[in-house]
N, C-alpha and C positions, 0 to 999 in steps of 0.2 A: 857406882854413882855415889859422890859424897854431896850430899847437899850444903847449900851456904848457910843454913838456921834452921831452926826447928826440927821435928822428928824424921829420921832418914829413911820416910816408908818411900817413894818415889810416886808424887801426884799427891802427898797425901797434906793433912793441913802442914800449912808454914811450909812446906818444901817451894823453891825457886829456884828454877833451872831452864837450862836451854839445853836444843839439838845442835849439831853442826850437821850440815847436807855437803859432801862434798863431793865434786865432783874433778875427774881424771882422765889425761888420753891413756887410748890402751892400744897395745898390738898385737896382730899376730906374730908372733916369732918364725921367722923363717923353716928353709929346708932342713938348715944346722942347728934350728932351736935357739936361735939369737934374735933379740929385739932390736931392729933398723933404729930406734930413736928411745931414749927416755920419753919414760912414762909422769905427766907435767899435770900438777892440778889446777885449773881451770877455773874455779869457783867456790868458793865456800860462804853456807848461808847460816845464818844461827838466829832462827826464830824463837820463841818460847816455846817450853818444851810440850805444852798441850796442842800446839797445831800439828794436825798428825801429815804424813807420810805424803798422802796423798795432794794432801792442798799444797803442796811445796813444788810438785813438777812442774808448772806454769812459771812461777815463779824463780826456779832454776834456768829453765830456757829462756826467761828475758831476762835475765842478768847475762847470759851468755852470749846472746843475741849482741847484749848494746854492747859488748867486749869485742864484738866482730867473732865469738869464737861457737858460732851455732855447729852441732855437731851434727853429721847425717845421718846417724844411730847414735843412739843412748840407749843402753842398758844400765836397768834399774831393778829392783826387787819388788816381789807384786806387790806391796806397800805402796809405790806408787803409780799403779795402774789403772786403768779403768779405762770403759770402751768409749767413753767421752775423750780421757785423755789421748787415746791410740790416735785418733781423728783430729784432735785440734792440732797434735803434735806434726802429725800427715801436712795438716794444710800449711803448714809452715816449715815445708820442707825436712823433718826431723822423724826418722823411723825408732817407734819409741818401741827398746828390746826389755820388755818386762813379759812376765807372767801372770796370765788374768787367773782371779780367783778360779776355783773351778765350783760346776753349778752346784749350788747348795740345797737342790729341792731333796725330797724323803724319796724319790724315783733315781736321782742319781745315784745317793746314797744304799738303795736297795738294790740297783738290777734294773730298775723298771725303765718305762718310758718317760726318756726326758722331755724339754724342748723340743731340742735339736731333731728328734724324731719324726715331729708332726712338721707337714707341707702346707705353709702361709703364701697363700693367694691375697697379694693386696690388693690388686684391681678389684677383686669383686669382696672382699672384706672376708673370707673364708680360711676356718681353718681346717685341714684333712689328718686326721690319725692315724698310725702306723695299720689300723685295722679298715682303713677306709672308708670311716664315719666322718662325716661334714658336722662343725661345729654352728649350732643354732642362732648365736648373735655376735655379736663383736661390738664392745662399748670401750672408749676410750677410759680413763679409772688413773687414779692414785698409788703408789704405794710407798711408803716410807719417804713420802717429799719426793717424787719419782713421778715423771708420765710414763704410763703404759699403755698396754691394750687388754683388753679381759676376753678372754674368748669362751666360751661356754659352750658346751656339748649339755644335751637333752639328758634329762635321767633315765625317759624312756631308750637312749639309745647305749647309753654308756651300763643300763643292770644287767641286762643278760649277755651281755659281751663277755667271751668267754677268755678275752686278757683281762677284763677290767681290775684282778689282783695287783695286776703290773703297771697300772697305769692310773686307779683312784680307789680312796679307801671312804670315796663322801658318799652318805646315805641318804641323804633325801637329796640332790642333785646327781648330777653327772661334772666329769672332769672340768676342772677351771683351769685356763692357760695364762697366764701373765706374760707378759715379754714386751722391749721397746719398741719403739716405735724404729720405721723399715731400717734407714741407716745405720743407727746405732745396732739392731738386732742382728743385719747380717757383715759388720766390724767384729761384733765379738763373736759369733758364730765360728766367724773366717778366721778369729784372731786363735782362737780355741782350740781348732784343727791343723790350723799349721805349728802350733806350742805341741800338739802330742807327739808327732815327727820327729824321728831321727835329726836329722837335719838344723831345725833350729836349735834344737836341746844342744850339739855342737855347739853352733852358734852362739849360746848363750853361756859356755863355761867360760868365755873371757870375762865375763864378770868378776869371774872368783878372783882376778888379781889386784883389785881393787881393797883387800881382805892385809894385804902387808901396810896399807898407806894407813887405815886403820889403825892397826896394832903401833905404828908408828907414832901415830896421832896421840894413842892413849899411854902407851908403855914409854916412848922416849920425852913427848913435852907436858908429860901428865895433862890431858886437857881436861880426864874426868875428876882435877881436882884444882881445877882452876881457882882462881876467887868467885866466879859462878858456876857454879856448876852447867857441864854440860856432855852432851851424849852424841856420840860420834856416829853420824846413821849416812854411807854410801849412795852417791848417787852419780855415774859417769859416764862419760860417751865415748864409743871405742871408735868414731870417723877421726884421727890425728888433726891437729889445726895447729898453724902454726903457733908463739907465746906471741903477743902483744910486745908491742914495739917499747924500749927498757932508755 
């Protein structure tokens, strides 16, 4: 990354710069290991380089959209995912092949009991624990600009539990559960479990060939030394569409 002025820290004062998004058809290669069609890129966006990753997929698929060249999957890096996006992308005919983060609580990270573990009854607003304790209330709540759900297990019921290692380390309550609200919650749930699978992990290595258009990008038309700088970040859909009429 060379910047246009100022000191070359990247983001740092006086730097100015942009991303490029671009996006490409992909194939699979046949029996023989041969690609039926060139692989044609489809889009390229270049906003300023602080808008990150994620705010750009909407924005990629309506540029594509008004091209006539909406793709039936897109595969994208978890950069642009999110269980918001999996679902708007759904309702607009578009199966979005990224990687959601994975959960960040101190229970994934340790062993212990995640989310996904406990059984959410939403008709009656209840949450059940892998231990078979019913959570005491359920209040709708905030988190990071984010609606949730807060669900809350008794201290009385969560101290002498004899997983409570595995599942909370809080001392004067019992387990706090966060999670979104039902749609959202069981998109990335669902979206979670089918990413650990054989199957889409396949699926998902047509990505990597999106990885030559890149190096192309950078190493043949120098674009990270443009007269603005800018930074070439992948984003493409592997359903073929035809080019746009020339």
């Amino acid at each position: 990354m060379t910047p246009t002025r100022g000191t070359p820290v990247k983001r740092g004062k006086g730097w100015t710069g942009y991303k490029v998004h671009l996006s490409e058809t992909c194939h699979i290669p046949d029996a023989d290991g041969h690609r039926p069609a060139p692989d044609l890129i489809t889009s390229a966006e270049t906003p300023l380089a602080p808008v990150t990753d994620v705010e750009m997929t909407e924005p990629v698929h309506d540029a594509l959209a008004r091209r006539g060249l909406r793709p039936g999957e897109h595969a994208a890096d978890s950069g642009y995912a999110s269980a918001e996006l999996l679902l708007a992308a759904r309702a607009r005919g578009i199966t979005l092949l990224a990687p959601l983060l994975p959960d960040p609580s101190p229970q994934a990270r340790s062993g212990g009991y995640t989310a996904d573990m406990f059984t959410i009854d939403w008709g009656h607003r209840q949450v059940t624990c892998p231990e078979g304790q019913v959570s005491s209330s359920w209040t709708p709540a905030r988190s990071k600009g984010t609606s949730i759900i807060l669900a809350r297990f008794a201290k009385a019921t969560c101290q002498p539990c004899p997983a409570r290692a595995r599942c909370t380390t809080a001392v004067r309550s019992g387990r706090q559960l966060g999670f979104r609200h039902r749609q959202i919650h069981e998109a990335l749930t669902a979206a979670r479990a089918e990413q650990a699978g054989d199957a889409w992990q396949r699926k998902y290595r047509i990505r990597a060939g999106v990885e030559g258009t890149i190096a192309q990008a950078t190493h043949v038309t120098g674009i990270r030394r443009a007269a603005t700088s800018a930074w070439a970040k992948p984003a493409w859909n592997t359903t073929p569409q035809p080019p746009p009429s020339t």
